[in-house]
Each structure stands twice: as structure tokens, then as C-alpha cells.
N, C-alpha and C positions, 0 to 999 in steps of 0.2 A: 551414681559413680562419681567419686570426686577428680579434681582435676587441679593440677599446678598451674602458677600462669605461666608458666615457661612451656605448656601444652603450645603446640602449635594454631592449632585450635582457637585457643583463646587470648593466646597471647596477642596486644593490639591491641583489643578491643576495650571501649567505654564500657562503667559501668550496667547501662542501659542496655548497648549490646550485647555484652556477657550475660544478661539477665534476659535476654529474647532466643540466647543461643543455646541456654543452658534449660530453657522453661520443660517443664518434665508435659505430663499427658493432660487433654482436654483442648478446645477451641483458644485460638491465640489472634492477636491483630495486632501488627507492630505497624503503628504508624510511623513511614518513614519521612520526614522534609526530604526537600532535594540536596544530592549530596552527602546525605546524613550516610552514607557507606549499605544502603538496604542490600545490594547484589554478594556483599562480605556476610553478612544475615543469615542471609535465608543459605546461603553455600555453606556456611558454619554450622548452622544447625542441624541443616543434612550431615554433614559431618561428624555432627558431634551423635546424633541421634544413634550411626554406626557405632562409634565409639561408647555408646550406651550399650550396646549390645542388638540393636535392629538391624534384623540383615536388608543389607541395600535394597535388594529386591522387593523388598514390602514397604519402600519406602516411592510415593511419584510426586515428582517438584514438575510444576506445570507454568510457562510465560508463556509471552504474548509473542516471540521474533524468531525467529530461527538463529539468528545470530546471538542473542539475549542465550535460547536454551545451549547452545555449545558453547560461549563464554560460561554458563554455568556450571554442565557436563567437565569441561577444561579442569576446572576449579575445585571443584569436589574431584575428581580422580587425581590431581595432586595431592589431595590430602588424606584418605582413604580408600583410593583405584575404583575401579568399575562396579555397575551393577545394578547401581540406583536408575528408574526410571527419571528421563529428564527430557522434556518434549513442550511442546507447544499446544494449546488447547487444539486446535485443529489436528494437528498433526497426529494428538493422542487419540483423539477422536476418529480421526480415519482408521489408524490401528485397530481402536475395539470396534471397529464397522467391517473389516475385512470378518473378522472372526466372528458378529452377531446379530448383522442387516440379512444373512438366510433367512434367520427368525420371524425377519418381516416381510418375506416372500421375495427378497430382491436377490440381484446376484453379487457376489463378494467381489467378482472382478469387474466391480465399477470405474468409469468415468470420475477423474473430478473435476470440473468445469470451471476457468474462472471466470471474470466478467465479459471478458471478448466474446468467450466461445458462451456464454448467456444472453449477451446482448445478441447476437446471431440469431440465437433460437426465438428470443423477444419480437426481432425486426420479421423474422418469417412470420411469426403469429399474426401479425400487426395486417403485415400482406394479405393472408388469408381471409381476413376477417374486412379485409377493406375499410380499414380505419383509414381515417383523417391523420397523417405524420404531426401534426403543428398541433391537434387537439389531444391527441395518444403517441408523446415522444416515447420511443421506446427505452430510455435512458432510463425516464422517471417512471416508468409502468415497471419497470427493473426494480429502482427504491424500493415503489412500494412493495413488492414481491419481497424483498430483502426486511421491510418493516414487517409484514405480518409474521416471517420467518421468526425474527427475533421476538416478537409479541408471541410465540408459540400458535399463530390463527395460522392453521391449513384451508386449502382452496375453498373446499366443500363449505368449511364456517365463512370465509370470506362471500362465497356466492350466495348460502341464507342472509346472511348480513348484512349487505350492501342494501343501501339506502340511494335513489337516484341513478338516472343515466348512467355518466359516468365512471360512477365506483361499480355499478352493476358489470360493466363494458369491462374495465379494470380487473374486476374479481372472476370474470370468464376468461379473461389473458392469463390471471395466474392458474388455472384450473388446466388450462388449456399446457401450459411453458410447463407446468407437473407430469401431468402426462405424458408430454413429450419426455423427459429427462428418463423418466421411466421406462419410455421405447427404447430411448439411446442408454440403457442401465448407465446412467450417471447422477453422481450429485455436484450440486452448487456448492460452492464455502459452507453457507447458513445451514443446509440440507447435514452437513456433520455433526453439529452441535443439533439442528431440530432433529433428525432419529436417531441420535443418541438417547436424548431427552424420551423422543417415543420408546427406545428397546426397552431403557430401563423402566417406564410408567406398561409397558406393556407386558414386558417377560421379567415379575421381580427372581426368579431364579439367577437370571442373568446379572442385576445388580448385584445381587447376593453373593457371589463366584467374585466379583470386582472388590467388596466390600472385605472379601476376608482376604483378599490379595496383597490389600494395602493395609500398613498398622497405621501410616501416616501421609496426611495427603498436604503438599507446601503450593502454594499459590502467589506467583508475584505480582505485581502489578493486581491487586484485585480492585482498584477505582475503575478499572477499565472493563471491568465482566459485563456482559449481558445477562439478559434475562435464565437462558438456557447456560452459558455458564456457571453461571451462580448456582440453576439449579443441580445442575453435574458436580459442584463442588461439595453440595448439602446431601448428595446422594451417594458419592464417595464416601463421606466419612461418617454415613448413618450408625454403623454400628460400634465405631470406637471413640467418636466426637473427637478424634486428632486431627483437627486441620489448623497450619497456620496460613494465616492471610497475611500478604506484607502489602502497604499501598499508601498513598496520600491522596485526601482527596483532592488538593489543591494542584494537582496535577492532571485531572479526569478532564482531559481535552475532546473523547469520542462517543457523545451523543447521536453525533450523523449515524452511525456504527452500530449503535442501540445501546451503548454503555449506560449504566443506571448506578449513578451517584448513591441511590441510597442503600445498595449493597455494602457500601462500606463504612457509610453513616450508621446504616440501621444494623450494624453487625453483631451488637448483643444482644438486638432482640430477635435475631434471627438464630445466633448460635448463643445457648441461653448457658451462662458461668464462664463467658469466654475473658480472657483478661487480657488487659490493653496495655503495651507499652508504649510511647512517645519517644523516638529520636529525633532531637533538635539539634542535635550539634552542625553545623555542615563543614565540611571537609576543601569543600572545591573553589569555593569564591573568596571574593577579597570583601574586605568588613563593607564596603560602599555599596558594591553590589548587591550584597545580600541585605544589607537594610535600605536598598529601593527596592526591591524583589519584595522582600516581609512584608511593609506599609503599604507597597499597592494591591497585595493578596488579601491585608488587612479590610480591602473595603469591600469583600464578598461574605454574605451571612451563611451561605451552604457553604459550612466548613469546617473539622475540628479545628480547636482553637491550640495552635502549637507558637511557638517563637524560636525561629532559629537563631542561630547565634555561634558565631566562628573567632578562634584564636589568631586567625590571619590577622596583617596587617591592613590598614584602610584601603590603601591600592589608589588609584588613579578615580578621580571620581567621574560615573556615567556620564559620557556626552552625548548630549540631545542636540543636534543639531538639526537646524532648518535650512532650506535649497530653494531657488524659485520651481526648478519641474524637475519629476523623475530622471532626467537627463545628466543634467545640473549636479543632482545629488549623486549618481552611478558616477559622475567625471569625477569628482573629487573624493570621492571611496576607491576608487578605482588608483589616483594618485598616492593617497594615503595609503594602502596598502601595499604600492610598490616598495614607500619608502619602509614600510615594515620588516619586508622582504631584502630590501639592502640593510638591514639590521640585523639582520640574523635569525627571524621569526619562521617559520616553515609557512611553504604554502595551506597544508595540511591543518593549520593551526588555525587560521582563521576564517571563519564561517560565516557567511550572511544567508540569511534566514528570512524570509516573508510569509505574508497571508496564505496569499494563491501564489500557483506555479506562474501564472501568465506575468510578473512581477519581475521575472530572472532577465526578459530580454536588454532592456539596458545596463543590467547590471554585467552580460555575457557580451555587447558591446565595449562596453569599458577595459573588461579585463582583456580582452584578445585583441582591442588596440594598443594594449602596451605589452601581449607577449607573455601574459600571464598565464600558465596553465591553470585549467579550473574545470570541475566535472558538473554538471547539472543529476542531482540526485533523482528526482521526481518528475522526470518527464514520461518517454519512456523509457521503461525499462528493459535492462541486458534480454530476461526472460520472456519480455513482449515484441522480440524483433521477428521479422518474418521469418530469417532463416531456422533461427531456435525453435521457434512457431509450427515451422516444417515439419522438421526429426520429430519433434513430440510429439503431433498430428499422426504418423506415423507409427511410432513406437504408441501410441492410445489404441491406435488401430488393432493391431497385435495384441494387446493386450484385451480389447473387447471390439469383436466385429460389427457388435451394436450400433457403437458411436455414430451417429450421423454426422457430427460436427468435422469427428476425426477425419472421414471418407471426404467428407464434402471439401476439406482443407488439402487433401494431398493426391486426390484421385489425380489430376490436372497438374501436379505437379511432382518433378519439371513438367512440360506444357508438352500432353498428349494430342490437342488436336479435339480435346473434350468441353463441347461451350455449352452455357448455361440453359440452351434450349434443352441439350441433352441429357443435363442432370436433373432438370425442372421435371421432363418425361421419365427418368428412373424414379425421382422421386413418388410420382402418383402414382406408379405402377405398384411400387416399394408397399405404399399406403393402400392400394387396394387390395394385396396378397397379404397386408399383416406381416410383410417380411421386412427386416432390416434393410439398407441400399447395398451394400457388401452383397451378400445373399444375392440379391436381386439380379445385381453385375454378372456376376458367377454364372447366373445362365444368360446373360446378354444375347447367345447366338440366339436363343428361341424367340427373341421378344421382335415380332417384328414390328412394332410403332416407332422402333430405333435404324436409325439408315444404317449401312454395311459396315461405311467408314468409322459409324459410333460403337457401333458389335464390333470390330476389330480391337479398336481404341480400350474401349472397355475390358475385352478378355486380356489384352497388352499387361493391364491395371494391375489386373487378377493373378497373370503367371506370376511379375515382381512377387505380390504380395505371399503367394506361396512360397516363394525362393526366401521371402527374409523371412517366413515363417518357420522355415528347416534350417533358419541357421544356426550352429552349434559354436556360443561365442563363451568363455570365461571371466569377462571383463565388459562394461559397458563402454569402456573404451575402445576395445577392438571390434564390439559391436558398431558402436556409433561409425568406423571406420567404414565396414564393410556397407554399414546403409549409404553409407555417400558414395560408395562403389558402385555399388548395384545399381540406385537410382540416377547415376551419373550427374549428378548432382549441380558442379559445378560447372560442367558441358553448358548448361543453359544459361550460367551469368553470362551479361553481353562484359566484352572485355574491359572495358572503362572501370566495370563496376569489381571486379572479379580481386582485386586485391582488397577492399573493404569487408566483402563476402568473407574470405579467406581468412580473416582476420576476427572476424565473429566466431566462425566456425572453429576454429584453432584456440578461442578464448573457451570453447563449450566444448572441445573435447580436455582441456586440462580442469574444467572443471569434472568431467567424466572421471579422469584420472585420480582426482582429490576422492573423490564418491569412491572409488573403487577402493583407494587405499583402505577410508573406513568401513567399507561393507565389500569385503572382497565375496567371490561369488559371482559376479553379473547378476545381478537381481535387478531385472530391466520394472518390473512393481514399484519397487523401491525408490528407485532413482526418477520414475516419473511422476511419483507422488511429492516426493521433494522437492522436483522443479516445478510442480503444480501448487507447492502451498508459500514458495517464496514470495519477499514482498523484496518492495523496490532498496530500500534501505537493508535488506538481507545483502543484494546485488553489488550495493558501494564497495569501491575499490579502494578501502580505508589506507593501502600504502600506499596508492598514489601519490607524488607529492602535486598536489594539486589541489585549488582553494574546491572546500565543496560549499552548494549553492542547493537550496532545498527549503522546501517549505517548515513551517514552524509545526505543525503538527509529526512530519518526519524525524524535527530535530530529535523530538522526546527522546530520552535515556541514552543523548551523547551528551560532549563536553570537549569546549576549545581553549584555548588560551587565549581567542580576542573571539568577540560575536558581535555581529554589526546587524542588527531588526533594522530594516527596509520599511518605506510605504507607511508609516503609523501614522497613517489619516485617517479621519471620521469615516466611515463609510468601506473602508479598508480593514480596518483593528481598530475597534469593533466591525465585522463584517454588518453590512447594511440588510444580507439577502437574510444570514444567521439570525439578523434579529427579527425578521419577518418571517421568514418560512422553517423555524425551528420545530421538532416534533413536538415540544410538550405546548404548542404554543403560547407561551410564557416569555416575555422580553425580558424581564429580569432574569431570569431562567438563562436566558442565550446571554445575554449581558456577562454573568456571570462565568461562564465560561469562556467565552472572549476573553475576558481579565486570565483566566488560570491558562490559558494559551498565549498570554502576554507574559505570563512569571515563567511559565516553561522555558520561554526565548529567552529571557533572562539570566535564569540559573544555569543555562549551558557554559556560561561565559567563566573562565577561572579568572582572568586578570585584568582583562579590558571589555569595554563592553559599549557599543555606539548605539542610539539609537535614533533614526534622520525621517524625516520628513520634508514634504514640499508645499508649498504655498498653491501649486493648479497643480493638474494635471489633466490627460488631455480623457473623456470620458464620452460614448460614438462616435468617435471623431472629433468632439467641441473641445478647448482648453474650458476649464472651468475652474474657478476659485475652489480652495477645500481648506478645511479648517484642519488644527492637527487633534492625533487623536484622543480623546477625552482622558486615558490613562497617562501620559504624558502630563496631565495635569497634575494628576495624584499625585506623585511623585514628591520625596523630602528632597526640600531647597539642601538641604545642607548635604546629601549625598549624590547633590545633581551640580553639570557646568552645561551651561545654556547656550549655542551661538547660532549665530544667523549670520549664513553664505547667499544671502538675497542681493541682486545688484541693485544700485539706484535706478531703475529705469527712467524716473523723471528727468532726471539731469543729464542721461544718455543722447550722445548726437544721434538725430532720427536717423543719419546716411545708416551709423555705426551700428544702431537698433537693430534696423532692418535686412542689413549682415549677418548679425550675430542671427535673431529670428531664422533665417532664410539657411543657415549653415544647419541649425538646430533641427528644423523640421527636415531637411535630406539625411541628417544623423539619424533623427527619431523613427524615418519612414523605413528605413534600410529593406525596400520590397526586392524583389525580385519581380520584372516583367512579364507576364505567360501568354506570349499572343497565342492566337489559335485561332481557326475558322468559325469554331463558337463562341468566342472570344474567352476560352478557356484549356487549357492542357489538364488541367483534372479532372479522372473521372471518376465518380462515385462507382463504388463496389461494395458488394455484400447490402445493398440496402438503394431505394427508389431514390433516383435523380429527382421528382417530381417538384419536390417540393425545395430544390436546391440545397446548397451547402450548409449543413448546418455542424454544431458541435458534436462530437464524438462518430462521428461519420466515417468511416475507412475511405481512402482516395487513395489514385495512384496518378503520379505524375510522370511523363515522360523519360526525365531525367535523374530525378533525385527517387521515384519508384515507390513503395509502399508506405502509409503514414495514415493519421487520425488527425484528425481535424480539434485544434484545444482552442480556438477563437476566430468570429466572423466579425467584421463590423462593415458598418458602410460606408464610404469615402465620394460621395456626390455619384457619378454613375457605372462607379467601380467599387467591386468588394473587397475588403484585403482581410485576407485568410490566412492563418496561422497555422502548419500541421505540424506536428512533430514525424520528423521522417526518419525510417529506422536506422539509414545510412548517417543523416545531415544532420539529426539534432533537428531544432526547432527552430521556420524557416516563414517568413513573410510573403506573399505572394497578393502580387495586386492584379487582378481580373476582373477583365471587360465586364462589364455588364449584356446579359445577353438580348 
């Protein structure tokens, strides 16, 4: 079918892109550079595919965000209305699991579980088995459960397999954490994409039914596919070999993740007559940028060999600046950007971007001493707060009695009077009848190993739980309403706290509200599938006017008008741990992405672009010298300006030294005191004190109330501990030592 350029369609668009829009049938790879317009692409050609005459419906465009596939969805029903599948590999994946995980003896109205409520099930495993916490972190007996997932190795092969102690120990944790999810009829993330993978290798009737569904299967972002992706992509489009991949590999920042580079390297030998187009133009940056961006991407070999190249003008050339400490550098970013802001630049516009989250605190010092609003993207998230945490606990529950995780999250609350002796005794009971904990509750009055006051408590649970089981709501809004009725919800915040609460609450019923608009109905399924597959960057309050602050792996597939990369020290970017403890263990390997997570921070930037480092920084506690980071060096002189914000210390009056020092380290320390009888106000929850505070810990404090532990370090005979609190943000605390 031919087409004018005055086709909407096609109008705009480069050669190259007209030629990836218009590509008729068989296997396609548009490698995109960053900026090169790939989201106008793959939305065009979906478009245009209709305009070929494909009914929507046989066509599924699959990303990686929730936010990514509704910009998509958006985009294509401007141009040809609804119809077209447009979802998220997970997301698509839960879908075809409601309708054909029977198949595999499970129940459709699963559980899906994310890390919190997995790590839970991990740390109970851990208890039982009377592991060692410091030799079997439950964290990384997590990973690897999430690495075999993605390697496609279920339990059973992991437990022949295992070689030694402790992979032996390890591969009974994962056999053990399956089994459980299977009492609790729930899956993990990985668990979507692994019995996916299983239905179709097990029922090909089932793939077959999918295969003649779709004429055409569109894939963005495919540098990022895992193993079980990839092969879900190869398995979709067996019978009509119509799939386009869009992706760069110079972008494949999630190895941690299981992503596999050579899915999009090794693309025609996998999808054999597939034809390759190259967009290089880039759209977004200024000529400076983009030729430090090109030359430093230029020094990694895993890579198609592309050249961007923009009509923009040079723009303001990269500044690399140097600081004496983290502090130093956040003061004078923090100055710099206000003057931005009396310029007329939006908050919104300018981005600073690091390695690791734990990076943001003097950067969120700086800016809230001069008044600046600013969001921390990647701490916790809206979706990981307790209160949210709550309702959803509850609405899983309803939705599958199974759930242990759900019961165990909301039995107690508000606070029935129900404590951990008494759920510990339901639970063995739960385990010795083969009954769910629900069930079990449900006859509490007969059980007598439970005191009076716990059989009261208990059937208390159970009438609620019936009451919100009958209730007949149109809207998951007027639902979500009546659950904070019933459970009286807000009755139990202590008063201090109750407008912050309020405030959450009121933010997650208008996102009810948004849900409802697009899926009217109350489809309570729906809506907690949704909130279970969002990620933190779905969450960002993008019209806020307020600077956002977020790690560079987050930044992926946005764009500011200034971006300022934080921290580019050795041992920073390039991460030190990434080049030791990478899966393939390969330095060059981890090296190498390092660098493609240094161009990602780069190409965000349209018009200005910093990038700073510091001379020490302070590392357990010690200042220590650090070199800057070895990409910094790469970098062309001629699209770089160099300076150094280092003070003379030598010629510095000691009096004056010793001020500035003594000022710096009260700024740097910003703790908060926690006296206590134990010489601490935190207590560990959900998991053994035994072994003390450690990362990823759930704690609740006094005051500031529920949070996770993102950094320990030691301070001579006090620890200072870092949690993100759901209320506070992310909060320093220095404690006794006991």
C-alpha cells in the first residue's frame, strides 16, 4: 500500500525511518542510537502495519515500563484508535498466565509477589533451616534464586547440581522459597516470564493459539531481554517470522537483571533473513555532547558499530569539574542550579543522576538548604510504602486466601492485639493440617494451643474479612473507600502522623480513580496486578516542578535539558563491586558496561550537561584520596572544559582549616540521635535482631515508624544507619553501640 508524505504517518520522518516504518513481512532490527527518535518507530509502524490493512488485534508491541507502554498505547491510538496489544513483558505475561498456568496445575487467581513480600518468604526459609544470617544473607540467596530463574534452572536441577556446601544449602533455599509460593498460589516477577517459557515448552497447543493470534510481534528495548524473554519473542513469532526488535546495544545497562547482550548482537543468527536498519541521526543533544557521548562509547568492542551525528548546533561544551569532597561538590551544584532557576530553567529540567542511590544525600542536603524543591526518584517507592503496602495486602487477600504473605501483612493490622507468638502457633498448626493460615484462623475457636484473647482476636480478623468479601463496589475507588471504613484505618495513626498518612492515602485513591477511568468496572484483579508490576520510575511525579534525583540506571529512556553525573570516581563509575562480582565473571565484560551506563547518563542531557568529581571522599568512615573516573579521561579535549574547585589547603590558616573541616564534618554527619535503654530506638521486624542491623532489614523507629535499612557503617563505638522511612525520606541515625 502506498503512501504520500503528507501521510501522517510518515510525514517527519528520515529516510531510515521511513524505511523501518514502511518494512513489509519477515524478522526486522532497527538499531536505534540514543535520541535517534526509536519510540516515533516502532509507534509508526504499528501504525502503519494497520494502515496496511492488520487488524490491531493481531498486532502486540511489547516494552520494558509501564510508563514506556502507555506513552506507546497514547501514540498509536492518536494515529489509528484502539486495539492493538500494547503492554509490558511482565505485564503480557501475567495476562497469558491468568488464562494458561491451569495447564500447569496452578491456580489462575495467583499471587504476584514482589521483592519485599520474597524476601519475607527467603528470611522465614533462612529461620527454619537455622542458617547463619552473615554466611546465608537472605538478600543474595534472593539473587541467586532470581539468577537461576533467568538461566531457565528450576529448583530440582539447581539441588542435582549443586556442587559444595553452600550452593548445596542455597539450592534447598530455592526448592524450599518454590514450594512455598506454590502454597501461597503465587508467582515472583521471574516466575512470569519462567512459566511462560514452561506453558509454551510444555502445552505447544497453547503457543499455537498465541502464534496464530498475533501476525505481528514489535519488541522495544530488545538490548535489555533476558534469556526467557528472548525466548518468548522467538516463540511468538514462530510461525509468521514477523517480529521487529528495536534496541542499541550501547545502551544494555542490565546484566544484574539477567539481560543478555548477545540477543541483539547475535540477532541474525538467531532470526535467520532478518534485515538491519541503523538510525544515527540523534535528535536530542547538542553537537558537544554527543561527540563526548560517541568517542567514549567508541572504546567498548561488544558493540554495533554506528556513528551518531546531529544537525544541532555545538551547544555549551561538557563541563567536568573537580571538588575536594562530595560536600564541596553538592554546595556548588546546589548554587549553580539555583542560579539556573533564576534564569528561567524549570526545576523539572535539570537532573542529577549517580551510580548508587546512597550518592543523593548531600546532593538532598544542598538542595533543601537553599529551598529548592526536588523528588528522590529511587529510594522508596510511592508503591513500597506501608500504608499502600496495607490495602494491597488486603485486596491479595480477597483475591487469594492462599497468600500467606497477604494474611501475615494485614491480619494485625490496624493492631488487633495479635503478636508474633500467635501467628508463629497458627502458622505450625496452618503447616501441619496442609491448610492455608486464612482457613486455619476461620476455626481459631477449636484450636486450643491459642489463649482466648488470640481466638477472639483472630475470628475479629475473619468477620472484617467476610464483610469486605460481600462487598458489592463498581469502582476500585469506592472500594478502596469502603476498605478504610471498615478497617478503620486511620483510627490507629497516632495523631502527629495522621496527616502524612492522609496524604498517601488520598494520593492512591486518585490513582484508583485514574485506573477506574481506564478500566471502568472495579476490576479489583486488575488494578492489583498493576500496582504489583509498577516500578519506581513508573511512580515519578513527572509534573512536579521539582529537580528529580535518581540513579543512572533509572535515568534510561528519559531526557533534560541540563544533567549533571555526580560521583565519577574510580571505584564509583566504574563500580568497583560490578567489576568483581559481575555474573559473567568477565572485567572487561563489567567494564564495558560501566562505560554504556556512563553514555546513557550522557545522552539524557539535550543542552547542558556536568559532569563532577571529588578529590577524597569519606569511605567506613575514613576520608580517603580517589582518583577520577577513568572515563573522564577518554573523553575529546576538544568537546570538553576542565575545572577544578579544589581549595589551596596548603596556604590555608590552620585556625581557618580547622573551621571550615569542623563545619564540614557537622554538615556531612547530619544524624539524628536515637538514645534508648538499648542504646537504640530501632527495632528489627520481619526478620532476627541476632545478628544486628544490617542492609535491607525492615525497622521501625519510634518516631519516624516503618523503613528499610539502605546503609550501616561504623563510626568508632556507634553505628550510623541509614533507612529510608516511608514518611521521612531517607534519614541518618547514629546508635549506641550495644
Amino acid at each position: 500500500m502506498s503512501r504520500r508524505r503528507t501521510d501522517p504517518i510518515l510525514d517527519d520522518l528520515t529516510e531510515p525511518q521511513r524505511e523501518a516504518v514502511t518494512y513489509g513481512e519477515g524478522p526486522l532490527l532497527v538499531v536505534a542510537g540514543a535520541g535517534s527518535g526509536k519510540t516515533r518507530v516502532i509507534t509508526r509502524r504499528l501504525a502503519c502495519l494497520v494502515g496496511q490493512g492488520v487488524p490491531p488485534d493481531r498486532i502486540l508491541a511489547i516494552t520494558f515500563t509501564n510508563k514506556a507502554a502507555e506513552e506507546m498505547r497514547r501514540r498509536v491510538e492518536s494515529l489509528v484508535g484502539a486495539g492493538a496489544t500494547v503492554k509490558t513483558f511482565h505485564s503480557f505475561c501475567a495476562w497469558l498466565l491468568r488464562r494458561g498456568i491451569p495447564h500447569l496445575g496452578r491456580d489462575a487467581g495467583f499471587s504476584i509477589y514482589d521483592r519485599t513480600d520474597s524476601l519475607r518468604v527467603v528470611r522465614q526459609i533462612v529461620r527454619e533451616m537455622d542458617l547463619d544470617r552473615d554466611t546465608y544473607q537472605p538478600a543474595r540467596l534472593l539473587d541467586r534464586i532470581s539468577m537461576h530463574k533467568d538461566s531457565l534452572e528450576g529448583p530440582e536441577q539447581c539441588v542435582r547440581e549443586a556442587i559444595g556446601f553452600y550452593e548445596q544449602t542455597a539450592a534447598e533455599v530455592y526448592r524450599r522459597y518454590d514450594e512455598r509460593l506454590a502454597e501461597n498460589n503465587a508467582l515472583d516477577f521471574d516466575d512470569l516470564l519462567f512459566k511462560t517459557v514452561e506453558l509454551f515448552r510444555t502445552r505447544p497447543e497453547v503457543l499455537q493459539q498465541y502464534q496464530k493470534s498475533y501476525l505481528h510481534v514489535l519488541v522495544d528495548e530488545y538490548q535489555d531481554t533476558n534469556l526467557p524473554q528472548h525466548l518468548i519473542a522467538r516463540a511468538l513469532q514462530g510461525r509468521h517470522r514477523n517480529i521487529t526488535a528495536v534496541g542499541d546495544p550501547d545502551q544494555m545497562i542490565y546484566t544484574w537483571r539477567g539481560a543478555r547482550l548477545e540477543n541483539i548482537l547475535e540477532f541474525e543468527e538467531d532470526f535467520p533473513g532478518a534485515h538491519v536498519i541503523t538510525l544515527e541521526r540523534n535528535y536530542r543533544s547538542t553537537a558537544n555532547i554527543l561527540h563526548a557521548a560517541s568517542v567514549s562509547i567508541g572504546f567498548n568492542t561488544l558493540r554495533r558499530q554506528k556513528v551518531l551525528w546531529t544537525e544541532s548546533a555545538p551547544g555549551e561544551p561538557v563541563h567536568v569539574l573537580e571538588f575536594e569532597d562530595p560536600y564541596a561538590e553538592a554546595e556548588w551544584l546546589g548554587d549553580t542550579v539555583a542560579e539556573m532557576f533564576e534564569g528561567g530553567v524549570s526545576p523539572r529540567e535539570v537532573a542529577f543522576l549517580y551510580r548508587t542511590k546512597y550518592q543523593s544525600l548531600p546532593l538532598e542536603d544542598a538542595l533543601a538548604s537553599r529551598s529548592i524543591p526536588y523528588q528522590v526518584v529511587d529510594t522508596v517507592g510511592f508503591f513500597d510504602r506501608k500504608q499502600v503496602k496495607d490495602l494491597r495486602g488486603y485486596m491479595q487477600l480477597l483475591l487469594n486466601s492462599s497468600d500467606e504473605e497477604a494474611f501475615l501483612r494485614v491480619v494485625n493490622v490496624p493492631s488487633r492485639g495479635i503478636g508474633k507468638k500467635t501467628l508463629e502457633r497458627l502458622r505450625g498448626i496452618a503447616r501441619r493440617d496442609g491448610k492455608p493460615m486464612l482457613v486455619t484462623a476461620r476455626n481459631a475457636s477449636a484450636l486450643e494451643e491459642l489463649g482466648t484473647r488470640a481466638r477472639n482476636a483472630l475470628a475479629g480478623f475473619c468477620e472484617l474479612y467476610e464483610r469486605l468479601a460481600s462487598l458489592k463496589c463498581d469502582s476500585i475507588f469506592a472500594f478502596l473507600k469502603q476498605l478504610l471504613r471498615q478497617t478503620a484505618y486511620m483510627q490507629s495513626v497516632p495523631e502527629e502522623d495522621r496527616e502524612d498518612v492522609q496524604e498517601v492515602l488520598n494520593y492512591f485513591l486518585s490513582y484508583a480513580k485514574q485506573y477506574d477511568r481506564r478500566s471502568p468496572g472495579g476490576d479489583l484483579l486488575g488494578f492489583v496486578e498493576q500496582t504489583a508490576l509498577i516500578s519506581d520510575v513508573d511512580g515519578w511525579n513527572t509534573g512536579a516542578s521539582a529537580v528529580p534525583l535518581m540513579t543512572l540506571h533509572s535515568a534510561k529512556g528519559l531526557e533534560f535539558d541540563v544533567v549533571i553525573i555526580t560521583g565519577l570516581n574510580e571505584g564509583i563509575l566504574p563500580h568497583q563491586r560490578a567489576l568483581e562480582e559481575n555474573p559473567y565473571g568477565n572485567e572487561i565484560y563489567a567494564l564495558e558496561e560501566e562505560r554504556r551506563l556512563f553514555h546513557v547518563g550522557m545522552t539524557r542531557a539535550r543542552k547542558r550537561l556536568y559532569l563532577t568529581h571529588s578529590s577524597t571522599r569519606f569511605i567506613m568512615g575514613r576520608e580517603e584520596s580517589v582518583s577520577p573516573s577513568r572515563f573522564l579521561q577518554e573523553l575529546p579535549q576538544e568537546a570538553v572544559q576542565r575545572e577544578s574547585s579544589r581549595p589551596a589547603l596548603e596556604s590555608e590558616d590552620p585556625a581557618v582549616q580547622f573551621a571550615r573541616q569542623a563545619q564540614e564534618v557537622v554538615h556531612r554527619k547530619r544524624t539524628l540521635r536515637a538514645p534508648g535503654r538499648t542504646g537504640s530506638v530501632l527495632q528489627v521486624v520481619d526478620g532476627s535482631a541476632q545478628n544486628g542491623i544490617a542492609n535491607g532489614a525492615r525497622v521501625v523507629h519510634a518516631s519516624y515508624g516503618e523503613g528499610v535499612v539502605v546503609g550501616v557503617e561504623s563510626a568508632g563505638k556507634h553505628q550510623m544507619v541509614r533507612v529510608a522511612f516511608s514518611q521521612h525520606g531517607v534519614l541518618t541515625l547514629l546508635l549506641s553501640a550495644r
